[in-house]
N, CA and C atoms as a LAMMPS dump frame, in Angstrom:
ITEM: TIMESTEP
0
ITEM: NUMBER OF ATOMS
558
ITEM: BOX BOUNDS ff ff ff
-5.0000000000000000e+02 5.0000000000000000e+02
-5.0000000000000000e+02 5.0000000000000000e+02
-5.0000000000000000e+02 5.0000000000000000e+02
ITEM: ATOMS id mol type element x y z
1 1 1 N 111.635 402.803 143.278
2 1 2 C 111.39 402.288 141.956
3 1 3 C 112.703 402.106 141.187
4 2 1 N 113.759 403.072 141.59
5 2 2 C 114.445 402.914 140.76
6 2 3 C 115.662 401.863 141.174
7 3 1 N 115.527 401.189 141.9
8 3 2 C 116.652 400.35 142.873
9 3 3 C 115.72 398.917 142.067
10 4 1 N 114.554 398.836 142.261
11 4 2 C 113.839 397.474 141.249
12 4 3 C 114.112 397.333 139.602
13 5 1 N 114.444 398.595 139.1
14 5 2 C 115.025 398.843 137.518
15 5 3 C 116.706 398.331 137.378
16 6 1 N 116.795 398.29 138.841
17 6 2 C 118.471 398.311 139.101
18 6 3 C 118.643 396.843 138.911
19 7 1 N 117.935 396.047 139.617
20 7 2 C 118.083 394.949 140.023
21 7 3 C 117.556 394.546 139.165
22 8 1 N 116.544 394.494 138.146
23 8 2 C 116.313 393.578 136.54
24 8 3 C 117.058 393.611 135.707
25 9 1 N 118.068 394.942 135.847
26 9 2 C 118.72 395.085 134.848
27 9 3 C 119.871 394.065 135.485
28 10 1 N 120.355 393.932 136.799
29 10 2 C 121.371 393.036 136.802
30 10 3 C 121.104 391.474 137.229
31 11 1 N 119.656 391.123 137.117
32 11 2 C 119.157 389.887 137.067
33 11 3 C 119.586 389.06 135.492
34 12 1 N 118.895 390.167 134.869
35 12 2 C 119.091 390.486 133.245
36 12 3 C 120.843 389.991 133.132
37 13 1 N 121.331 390.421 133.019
38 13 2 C 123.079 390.63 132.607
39 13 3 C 123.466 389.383 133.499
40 14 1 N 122.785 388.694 134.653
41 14 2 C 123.429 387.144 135.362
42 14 3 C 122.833 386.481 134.613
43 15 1 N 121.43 386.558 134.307
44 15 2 C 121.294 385.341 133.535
45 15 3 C 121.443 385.299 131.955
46 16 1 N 122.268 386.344 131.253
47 16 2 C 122.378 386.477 129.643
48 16 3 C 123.944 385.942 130.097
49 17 1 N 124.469 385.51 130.884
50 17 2 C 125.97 385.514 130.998
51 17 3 C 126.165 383.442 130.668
52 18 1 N 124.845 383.348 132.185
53 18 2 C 124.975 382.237 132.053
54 18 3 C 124.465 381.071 131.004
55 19 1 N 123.178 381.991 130.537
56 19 2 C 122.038 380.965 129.406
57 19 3 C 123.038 381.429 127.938
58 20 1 N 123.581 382.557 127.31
59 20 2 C 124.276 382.634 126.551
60 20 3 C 125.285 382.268 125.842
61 21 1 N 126.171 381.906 125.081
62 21 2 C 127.208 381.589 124.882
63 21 3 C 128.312 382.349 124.661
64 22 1 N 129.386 382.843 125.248
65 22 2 C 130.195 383.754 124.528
66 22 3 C 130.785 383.558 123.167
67 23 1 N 130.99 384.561 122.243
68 23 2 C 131.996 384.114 121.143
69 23 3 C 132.81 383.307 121.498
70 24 1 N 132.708 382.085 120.582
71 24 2 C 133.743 381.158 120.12
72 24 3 C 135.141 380.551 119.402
73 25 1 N 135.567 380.029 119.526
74 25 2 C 137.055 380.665 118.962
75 25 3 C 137.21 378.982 118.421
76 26 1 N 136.811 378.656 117.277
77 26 2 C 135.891 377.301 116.742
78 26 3 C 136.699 377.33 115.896
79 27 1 N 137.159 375.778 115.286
80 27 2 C 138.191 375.228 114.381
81 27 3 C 138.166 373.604 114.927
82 28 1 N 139.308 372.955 114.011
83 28 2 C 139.824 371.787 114.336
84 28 3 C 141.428 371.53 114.1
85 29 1 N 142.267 370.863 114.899
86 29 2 C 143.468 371.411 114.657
87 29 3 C 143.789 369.609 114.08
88 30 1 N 145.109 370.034 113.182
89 30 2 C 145.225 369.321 111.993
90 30 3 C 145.697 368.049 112.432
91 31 1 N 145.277 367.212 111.826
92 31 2 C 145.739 365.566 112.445
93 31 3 C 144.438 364.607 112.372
94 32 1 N 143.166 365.458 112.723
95 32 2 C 141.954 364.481 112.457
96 32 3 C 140.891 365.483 111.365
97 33 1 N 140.253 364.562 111.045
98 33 2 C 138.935 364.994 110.167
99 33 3 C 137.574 364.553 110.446
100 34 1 N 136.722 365.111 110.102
101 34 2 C 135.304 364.279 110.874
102 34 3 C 134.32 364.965 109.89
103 35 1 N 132.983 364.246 109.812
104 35 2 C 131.793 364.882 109.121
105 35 3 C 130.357 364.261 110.284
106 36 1 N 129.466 364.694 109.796
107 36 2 C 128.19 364.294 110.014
108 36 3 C 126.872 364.773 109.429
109 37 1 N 126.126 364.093 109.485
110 37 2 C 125.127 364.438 108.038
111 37 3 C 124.101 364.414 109.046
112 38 1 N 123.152 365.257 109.654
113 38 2 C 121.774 365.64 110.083
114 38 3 C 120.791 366.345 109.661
115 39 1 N 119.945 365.423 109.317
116 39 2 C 118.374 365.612 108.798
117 39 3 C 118.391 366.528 107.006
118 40 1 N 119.557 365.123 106.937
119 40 2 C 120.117 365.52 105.412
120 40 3 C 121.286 366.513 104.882
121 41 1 N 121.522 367.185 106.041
122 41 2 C 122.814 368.364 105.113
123 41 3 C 123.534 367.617 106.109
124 42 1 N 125.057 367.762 105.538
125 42 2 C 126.629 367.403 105.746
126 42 3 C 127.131 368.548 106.589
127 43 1 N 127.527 367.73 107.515
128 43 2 C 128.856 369.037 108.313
129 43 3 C 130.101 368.334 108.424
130 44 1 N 130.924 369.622 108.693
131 44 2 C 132.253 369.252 108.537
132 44 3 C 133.15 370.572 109.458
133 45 1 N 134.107 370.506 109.401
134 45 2 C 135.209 371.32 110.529
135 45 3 C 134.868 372.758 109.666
136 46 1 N 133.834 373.093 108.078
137 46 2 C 133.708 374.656 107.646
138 46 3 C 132.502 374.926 108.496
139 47 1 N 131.963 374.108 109.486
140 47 2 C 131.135 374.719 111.009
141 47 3 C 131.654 375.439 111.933
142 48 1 N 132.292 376.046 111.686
143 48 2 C 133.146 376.628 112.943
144 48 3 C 132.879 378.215 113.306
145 49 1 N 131.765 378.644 112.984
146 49 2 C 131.378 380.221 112.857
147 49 3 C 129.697 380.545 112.915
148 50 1 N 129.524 381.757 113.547
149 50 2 C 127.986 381.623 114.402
150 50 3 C 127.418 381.831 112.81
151 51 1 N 127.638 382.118 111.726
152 51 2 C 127.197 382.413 110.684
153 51 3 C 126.817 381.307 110.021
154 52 1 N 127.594 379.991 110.091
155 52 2 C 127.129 378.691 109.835
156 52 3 C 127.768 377.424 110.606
157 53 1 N 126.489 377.6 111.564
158 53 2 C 126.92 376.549 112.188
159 53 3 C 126.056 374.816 112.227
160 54 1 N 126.177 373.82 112.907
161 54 2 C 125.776 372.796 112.754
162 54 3 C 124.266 372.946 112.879
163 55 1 N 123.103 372.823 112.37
164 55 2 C 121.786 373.116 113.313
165 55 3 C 121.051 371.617 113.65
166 56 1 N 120.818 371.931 114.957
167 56 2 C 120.169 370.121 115.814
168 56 3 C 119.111 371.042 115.835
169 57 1 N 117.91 370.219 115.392
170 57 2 C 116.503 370.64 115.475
171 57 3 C 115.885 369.429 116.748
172 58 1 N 115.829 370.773 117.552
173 58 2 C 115.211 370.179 118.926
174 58 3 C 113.686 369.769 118.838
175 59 1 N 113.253 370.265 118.216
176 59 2 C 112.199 370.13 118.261
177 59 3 C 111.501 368.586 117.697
178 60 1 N 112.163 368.254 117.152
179 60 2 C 111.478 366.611 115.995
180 60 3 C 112.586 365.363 117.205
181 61 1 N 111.874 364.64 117.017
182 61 2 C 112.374 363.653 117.435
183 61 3 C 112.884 362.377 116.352
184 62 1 N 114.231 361.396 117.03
185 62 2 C 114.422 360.294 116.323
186 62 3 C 115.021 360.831 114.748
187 63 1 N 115.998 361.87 115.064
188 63 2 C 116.812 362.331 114.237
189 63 3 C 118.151 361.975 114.702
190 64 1 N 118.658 361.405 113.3
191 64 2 C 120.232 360.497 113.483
192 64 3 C 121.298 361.439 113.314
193 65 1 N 122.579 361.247 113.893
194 65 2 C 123.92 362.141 113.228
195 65 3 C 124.437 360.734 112.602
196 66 1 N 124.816 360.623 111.108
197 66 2 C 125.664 359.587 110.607
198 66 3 C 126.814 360.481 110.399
199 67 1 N 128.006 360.137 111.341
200 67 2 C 129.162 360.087 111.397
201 67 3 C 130.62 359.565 110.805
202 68 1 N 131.497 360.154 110.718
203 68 2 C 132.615 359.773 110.527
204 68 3 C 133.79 360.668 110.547
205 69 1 N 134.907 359.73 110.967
206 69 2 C 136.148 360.412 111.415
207 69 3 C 137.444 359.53 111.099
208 70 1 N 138.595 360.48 111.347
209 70 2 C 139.704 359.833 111.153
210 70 3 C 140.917 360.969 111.399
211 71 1 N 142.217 360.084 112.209
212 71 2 C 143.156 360.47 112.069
213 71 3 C 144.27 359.805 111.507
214 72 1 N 145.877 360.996 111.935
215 72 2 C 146.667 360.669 110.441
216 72 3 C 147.861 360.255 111.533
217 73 1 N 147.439 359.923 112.97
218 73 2 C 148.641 359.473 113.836
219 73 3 C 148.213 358.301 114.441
220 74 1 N 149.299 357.717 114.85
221 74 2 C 149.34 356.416 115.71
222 74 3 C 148.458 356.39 116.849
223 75 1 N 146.783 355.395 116.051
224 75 2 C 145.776 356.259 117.235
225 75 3 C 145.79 354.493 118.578
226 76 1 N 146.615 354.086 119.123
227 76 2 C 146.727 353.038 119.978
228 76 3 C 146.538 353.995 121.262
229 77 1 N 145.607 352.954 122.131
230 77 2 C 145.515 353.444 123.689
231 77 3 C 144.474 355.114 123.711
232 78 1 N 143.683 355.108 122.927
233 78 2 C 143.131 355.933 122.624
234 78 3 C 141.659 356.229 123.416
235 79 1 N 141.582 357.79 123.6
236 79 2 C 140.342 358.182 124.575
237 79 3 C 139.742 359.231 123.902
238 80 1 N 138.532 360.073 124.543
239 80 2 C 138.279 361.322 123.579
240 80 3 C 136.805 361.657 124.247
241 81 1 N 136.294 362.726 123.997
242 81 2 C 135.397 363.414 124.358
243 81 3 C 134.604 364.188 123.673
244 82 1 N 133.628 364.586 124.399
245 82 2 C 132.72 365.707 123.159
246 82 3 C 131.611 366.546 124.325
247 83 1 N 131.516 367.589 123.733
248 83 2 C 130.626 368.033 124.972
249 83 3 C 130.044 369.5 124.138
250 84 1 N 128.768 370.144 124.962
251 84 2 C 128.661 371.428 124.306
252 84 3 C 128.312 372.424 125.869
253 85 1 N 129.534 373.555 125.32
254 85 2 C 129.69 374.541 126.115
255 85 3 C 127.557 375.556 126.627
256 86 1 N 127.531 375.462 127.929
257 86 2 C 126.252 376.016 128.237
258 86 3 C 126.358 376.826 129.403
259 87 1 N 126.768 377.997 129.19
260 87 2 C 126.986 378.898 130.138
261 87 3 C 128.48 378.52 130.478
262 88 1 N 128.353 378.67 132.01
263 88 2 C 130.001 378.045 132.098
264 88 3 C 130.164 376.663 132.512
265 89 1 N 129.17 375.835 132.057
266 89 2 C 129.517 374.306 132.123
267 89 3 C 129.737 373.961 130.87
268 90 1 N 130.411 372.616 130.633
269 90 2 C 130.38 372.212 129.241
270 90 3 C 129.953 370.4 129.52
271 91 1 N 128.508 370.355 129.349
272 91 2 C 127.436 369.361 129.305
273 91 3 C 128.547 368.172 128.325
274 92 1 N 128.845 366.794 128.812
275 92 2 C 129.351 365.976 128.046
276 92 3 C 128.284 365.321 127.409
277 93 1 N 128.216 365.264 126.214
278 93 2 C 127.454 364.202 125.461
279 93 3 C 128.044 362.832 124.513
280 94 1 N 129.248 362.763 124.436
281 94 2 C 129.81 361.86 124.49
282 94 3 C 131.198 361.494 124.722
283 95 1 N 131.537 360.348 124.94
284 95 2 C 133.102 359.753 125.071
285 95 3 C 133.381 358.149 124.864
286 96 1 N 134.574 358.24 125.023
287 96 2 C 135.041 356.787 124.036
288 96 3 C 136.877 356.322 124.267
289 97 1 N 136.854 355.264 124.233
290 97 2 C 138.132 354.729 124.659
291 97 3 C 138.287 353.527 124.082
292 98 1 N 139.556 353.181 123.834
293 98 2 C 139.577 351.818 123.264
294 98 3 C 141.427 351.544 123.051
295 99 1 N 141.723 350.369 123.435
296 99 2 C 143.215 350.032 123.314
297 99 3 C 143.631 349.78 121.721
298 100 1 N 142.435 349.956 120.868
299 100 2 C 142.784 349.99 119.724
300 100 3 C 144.286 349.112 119.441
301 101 1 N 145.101 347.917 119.533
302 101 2 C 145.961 347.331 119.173
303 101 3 C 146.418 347.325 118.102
304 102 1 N 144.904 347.2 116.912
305 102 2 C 145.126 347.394 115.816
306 102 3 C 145.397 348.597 114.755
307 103 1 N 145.217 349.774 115.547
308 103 2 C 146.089 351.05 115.2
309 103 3 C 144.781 351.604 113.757
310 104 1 N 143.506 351.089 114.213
311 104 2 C 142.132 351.382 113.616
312 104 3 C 142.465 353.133 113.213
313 105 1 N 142.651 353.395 112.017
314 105 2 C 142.723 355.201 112.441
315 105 3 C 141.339 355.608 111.734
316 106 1 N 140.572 355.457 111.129
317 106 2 C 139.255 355.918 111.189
318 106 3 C 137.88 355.127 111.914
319 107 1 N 136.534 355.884 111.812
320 107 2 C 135.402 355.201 112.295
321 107 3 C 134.622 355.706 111.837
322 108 1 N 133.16 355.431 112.211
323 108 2 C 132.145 355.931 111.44
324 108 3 C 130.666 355.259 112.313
325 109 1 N 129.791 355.727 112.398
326 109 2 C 128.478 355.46 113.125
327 109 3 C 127.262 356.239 113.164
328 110 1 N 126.324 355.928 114.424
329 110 2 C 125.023 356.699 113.699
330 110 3 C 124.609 357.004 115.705
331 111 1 N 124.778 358.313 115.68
332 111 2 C 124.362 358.935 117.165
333 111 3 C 122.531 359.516 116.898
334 112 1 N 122.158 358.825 117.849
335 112 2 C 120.527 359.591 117.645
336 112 3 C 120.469 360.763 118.628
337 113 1 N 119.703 361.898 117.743
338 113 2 C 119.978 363.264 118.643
339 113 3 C 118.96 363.251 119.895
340 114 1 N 118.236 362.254 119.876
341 114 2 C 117.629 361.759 120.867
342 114 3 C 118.546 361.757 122.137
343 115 1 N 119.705 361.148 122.278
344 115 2 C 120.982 360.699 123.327
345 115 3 C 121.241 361.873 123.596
346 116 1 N 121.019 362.74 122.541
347 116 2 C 121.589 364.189 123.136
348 116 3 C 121.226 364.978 124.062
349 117 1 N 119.411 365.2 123.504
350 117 2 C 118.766 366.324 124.205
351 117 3 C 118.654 365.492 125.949
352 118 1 N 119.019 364.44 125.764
353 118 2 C 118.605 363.275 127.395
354 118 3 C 119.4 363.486 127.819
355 119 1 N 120.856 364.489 127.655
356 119 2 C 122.036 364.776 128.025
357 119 3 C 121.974 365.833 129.43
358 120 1 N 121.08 366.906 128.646
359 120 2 C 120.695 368.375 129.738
360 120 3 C 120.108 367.872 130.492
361 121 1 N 120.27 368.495 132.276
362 121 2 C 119.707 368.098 133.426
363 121 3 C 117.942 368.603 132.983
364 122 1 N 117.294 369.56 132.211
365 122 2 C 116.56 369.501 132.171
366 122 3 C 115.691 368.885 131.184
367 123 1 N 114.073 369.441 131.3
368 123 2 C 113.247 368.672 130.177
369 123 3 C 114.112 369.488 128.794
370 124 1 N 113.503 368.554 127.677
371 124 2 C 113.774 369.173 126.287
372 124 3 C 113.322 370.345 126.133
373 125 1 N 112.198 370.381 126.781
374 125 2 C 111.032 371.601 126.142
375 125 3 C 111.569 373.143 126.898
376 126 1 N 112.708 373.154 128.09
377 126 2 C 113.203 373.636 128.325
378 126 3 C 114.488 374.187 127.894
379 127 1 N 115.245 373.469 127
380 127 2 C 116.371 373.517 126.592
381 127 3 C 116.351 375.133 125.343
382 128 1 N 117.195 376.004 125.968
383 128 2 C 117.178 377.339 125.023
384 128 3 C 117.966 376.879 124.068
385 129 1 N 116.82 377.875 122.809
386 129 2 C 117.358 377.831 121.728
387 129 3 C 118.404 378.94 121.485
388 130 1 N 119.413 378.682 120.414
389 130 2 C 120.851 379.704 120.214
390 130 3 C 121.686 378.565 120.253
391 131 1 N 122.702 379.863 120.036
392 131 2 C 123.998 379.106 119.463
393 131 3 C 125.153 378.393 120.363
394 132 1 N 125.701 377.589 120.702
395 132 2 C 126.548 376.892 121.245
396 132 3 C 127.662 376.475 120.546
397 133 1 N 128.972 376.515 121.239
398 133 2 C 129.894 375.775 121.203
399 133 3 C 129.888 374.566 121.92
400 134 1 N 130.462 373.758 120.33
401 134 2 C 130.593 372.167 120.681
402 134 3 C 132.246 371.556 120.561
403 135 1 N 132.646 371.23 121.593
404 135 2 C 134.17 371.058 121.829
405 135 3 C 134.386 369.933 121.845
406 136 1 N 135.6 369.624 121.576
407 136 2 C 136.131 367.712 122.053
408 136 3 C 137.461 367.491 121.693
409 137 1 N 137.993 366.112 122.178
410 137 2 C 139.719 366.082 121.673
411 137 3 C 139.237 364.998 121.72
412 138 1 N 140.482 364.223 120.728
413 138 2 C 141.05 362.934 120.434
414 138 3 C 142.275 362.359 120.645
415 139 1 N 142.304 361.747 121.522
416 139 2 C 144.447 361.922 122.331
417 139 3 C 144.301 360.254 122.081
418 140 1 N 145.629 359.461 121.566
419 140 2 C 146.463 358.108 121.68
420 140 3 C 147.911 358.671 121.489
421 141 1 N 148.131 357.163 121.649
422 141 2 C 149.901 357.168 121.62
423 141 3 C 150.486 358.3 120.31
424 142 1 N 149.729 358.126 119.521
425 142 2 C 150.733 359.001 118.279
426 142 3 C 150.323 360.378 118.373
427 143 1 N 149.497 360.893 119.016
428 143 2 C 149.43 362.592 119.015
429 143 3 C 147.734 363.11 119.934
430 144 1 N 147.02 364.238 119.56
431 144 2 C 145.666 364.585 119.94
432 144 3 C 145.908 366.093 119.216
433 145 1 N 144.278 365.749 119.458
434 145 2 C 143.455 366.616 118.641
435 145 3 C 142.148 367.681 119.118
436 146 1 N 142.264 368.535 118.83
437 146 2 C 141.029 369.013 119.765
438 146 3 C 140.43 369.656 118.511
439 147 1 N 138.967 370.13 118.917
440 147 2 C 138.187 370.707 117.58
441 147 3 C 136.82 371.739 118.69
442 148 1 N 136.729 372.548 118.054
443 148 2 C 135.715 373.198 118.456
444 148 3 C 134.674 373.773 117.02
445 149 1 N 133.324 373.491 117.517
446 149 2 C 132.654 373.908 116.452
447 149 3 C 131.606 374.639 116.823
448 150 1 N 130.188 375.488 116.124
449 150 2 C 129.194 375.907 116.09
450 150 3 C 127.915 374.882 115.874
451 151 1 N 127.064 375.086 117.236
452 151 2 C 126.04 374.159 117.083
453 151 3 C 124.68 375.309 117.149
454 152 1 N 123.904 375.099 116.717
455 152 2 C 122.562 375.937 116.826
456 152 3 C 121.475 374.733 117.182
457 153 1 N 121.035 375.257 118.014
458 153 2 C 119.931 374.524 119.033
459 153 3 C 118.78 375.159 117.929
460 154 1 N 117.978 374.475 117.208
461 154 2 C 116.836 375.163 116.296
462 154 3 C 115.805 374.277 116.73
463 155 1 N 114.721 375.222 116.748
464 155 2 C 112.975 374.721 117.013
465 155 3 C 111.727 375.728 116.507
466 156 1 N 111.397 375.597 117.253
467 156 2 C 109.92 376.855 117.008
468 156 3 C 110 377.21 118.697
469 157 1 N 110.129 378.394 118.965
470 157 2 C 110.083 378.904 120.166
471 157 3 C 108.673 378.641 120.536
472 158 1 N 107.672 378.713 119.821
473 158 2 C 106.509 378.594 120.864
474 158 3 C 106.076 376.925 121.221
475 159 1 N 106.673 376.261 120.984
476 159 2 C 106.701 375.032 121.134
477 159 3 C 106.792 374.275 122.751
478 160 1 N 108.039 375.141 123.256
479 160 2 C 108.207 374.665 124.996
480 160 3 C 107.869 375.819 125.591
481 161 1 N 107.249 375.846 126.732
482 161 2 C 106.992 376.71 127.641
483 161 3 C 108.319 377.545 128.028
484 162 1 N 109.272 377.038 127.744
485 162 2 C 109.911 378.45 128.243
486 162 3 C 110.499 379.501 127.089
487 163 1 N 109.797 378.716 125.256
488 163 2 C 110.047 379.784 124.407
489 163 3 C 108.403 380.693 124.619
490 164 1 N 107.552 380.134 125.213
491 164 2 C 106.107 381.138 125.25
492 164 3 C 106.771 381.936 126.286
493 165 1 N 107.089 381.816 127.625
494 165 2 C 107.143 382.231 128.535
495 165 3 C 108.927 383.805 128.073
496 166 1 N 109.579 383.532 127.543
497 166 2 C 110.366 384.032 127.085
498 166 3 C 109.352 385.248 125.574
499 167 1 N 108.332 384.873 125.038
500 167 2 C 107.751 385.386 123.863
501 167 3 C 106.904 386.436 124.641
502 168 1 N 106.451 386.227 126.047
503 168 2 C 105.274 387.38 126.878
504 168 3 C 106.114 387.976 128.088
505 169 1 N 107.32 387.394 127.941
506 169 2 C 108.085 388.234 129.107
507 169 3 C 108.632 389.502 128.009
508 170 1 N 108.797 389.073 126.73
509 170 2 C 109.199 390.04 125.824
510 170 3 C 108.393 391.069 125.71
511 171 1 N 106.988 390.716 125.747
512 171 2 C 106.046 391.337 124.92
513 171 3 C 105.261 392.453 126.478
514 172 1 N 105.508 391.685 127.312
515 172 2 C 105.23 392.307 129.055
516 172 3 C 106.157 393.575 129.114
517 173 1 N 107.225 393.289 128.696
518 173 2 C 108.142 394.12 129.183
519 173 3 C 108.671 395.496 128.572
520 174 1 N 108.157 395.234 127.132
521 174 2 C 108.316 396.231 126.042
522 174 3 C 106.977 396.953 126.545
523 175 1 N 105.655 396.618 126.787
524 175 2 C 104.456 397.261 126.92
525 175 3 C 104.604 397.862 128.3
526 176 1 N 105.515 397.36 129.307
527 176 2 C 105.642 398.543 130.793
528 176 3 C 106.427 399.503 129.755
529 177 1 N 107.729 399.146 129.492
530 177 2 C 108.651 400.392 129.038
531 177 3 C 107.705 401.493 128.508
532 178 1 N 106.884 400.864 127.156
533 178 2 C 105.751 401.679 126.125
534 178 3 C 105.289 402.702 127.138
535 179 1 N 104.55 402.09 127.935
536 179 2 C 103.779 402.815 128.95
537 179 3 C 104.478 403.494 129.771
538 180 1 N 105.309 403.521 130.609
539 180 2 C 106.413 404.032 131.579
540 180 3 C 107.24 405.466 130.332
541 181 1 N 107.191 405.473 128.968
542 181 2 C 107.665 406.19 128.239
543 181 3 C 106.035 407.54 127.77
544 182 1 N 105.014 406.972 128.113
545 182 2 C 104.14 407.44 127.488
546 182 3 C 103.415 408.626 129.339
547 183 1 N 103.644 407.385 129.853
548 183 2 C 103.502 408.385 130.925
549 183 3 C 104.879 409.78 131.17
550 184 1 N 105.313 409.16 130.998
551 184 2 C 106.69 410.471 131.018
552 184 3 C 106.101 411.661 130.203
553 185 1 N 105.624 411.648 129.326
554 185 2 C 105.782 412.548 128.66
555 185 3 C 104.12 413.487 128.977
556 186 1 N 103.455 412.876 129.63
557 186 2 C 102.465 413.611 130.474
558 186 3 C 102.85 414.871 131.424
């Protein structure tokens, strides 16, 4: 019995390593600026902390990010990325390139969070909720930029089967302990 306690507990600790996010070390370093406004509130580079971070509500569909950005260097021949850290992969959800000639240093647009959740190899209804780091750089001829921020995956857990299935593995597992504690003391 006690070699099966052994082994949940380190089933437990592989998969909180990988479904988890570790602390983040979230900012934007100076040269660009960016915002985005979802499902009405504004974010900006003061996202950078699990205390307030960006929140994508997984759950609703045909919710927009209206965007915008800009830098303060010579952005010609320009590339860039974006992605959010998930365990130890970091899932790309977007990128962009452009010879920019005209030395364009800001932009602005409208990402549907739709593009996003179609990002993860799995269904939506699968996708855990918590907190994530969301990373990316901005590199051309005149300099780069990298930024890391706080994203919160928000829904109603009982919504996808694996927040029910996560809500009775909770509730399973506290009621062996209950019991396994109640018999002890027999």
């Amino acid at each position: 019995m006690r070699h099966f306690w052994r082994l949940l507990l380190a089933g437990s600790l592989i998969v909180g390593v990988l479904l988890f996010p570790a602390a983040a070390n979230a900012g934007i370093d100076p040269g660009c600026t960016g915002s985005a406004v979802i499902d009405g509130v504004t974010y900006g580079p003061g996202n950078d902390t699990a205390s307030n971070p960006i929140v994508i509500p997984i759950d609703k569909d045909n919710i927009s990010a209206a965007w915008q950005g800009s830098v303060n260097f010579l952005n010609t021949n320009h590339h860039g990325s974006l992605g959010i850290v998930v365990g130890p992969w970091t899932i790309q959800i977007a990128d962009w390139g452009n010879p920019n000639s005209g030395d364009t240093r800001s932009s602005d647009g409208v990402y549907n969070l739709d593009e996003f959740k179609a990002q993860f190899p799995v269904d939506e209804s699968l996708i855990p909720l918590g907190l994530y780091e969301l990373s990316g750089f901005h590199q051309a001829d005149g300099g780069r930029c990298d930024g890391r921020l706080m994203v919160k995956i928000d829904g109603d857990p009982l919504s996808s089967p694996l927040g029910i299935a996560t809500v009775a593995g909770t509730v399973i597992t506290g009621l062996t302990l209950l019991g396994a504690a109640f018999r002890g003391r027999m």
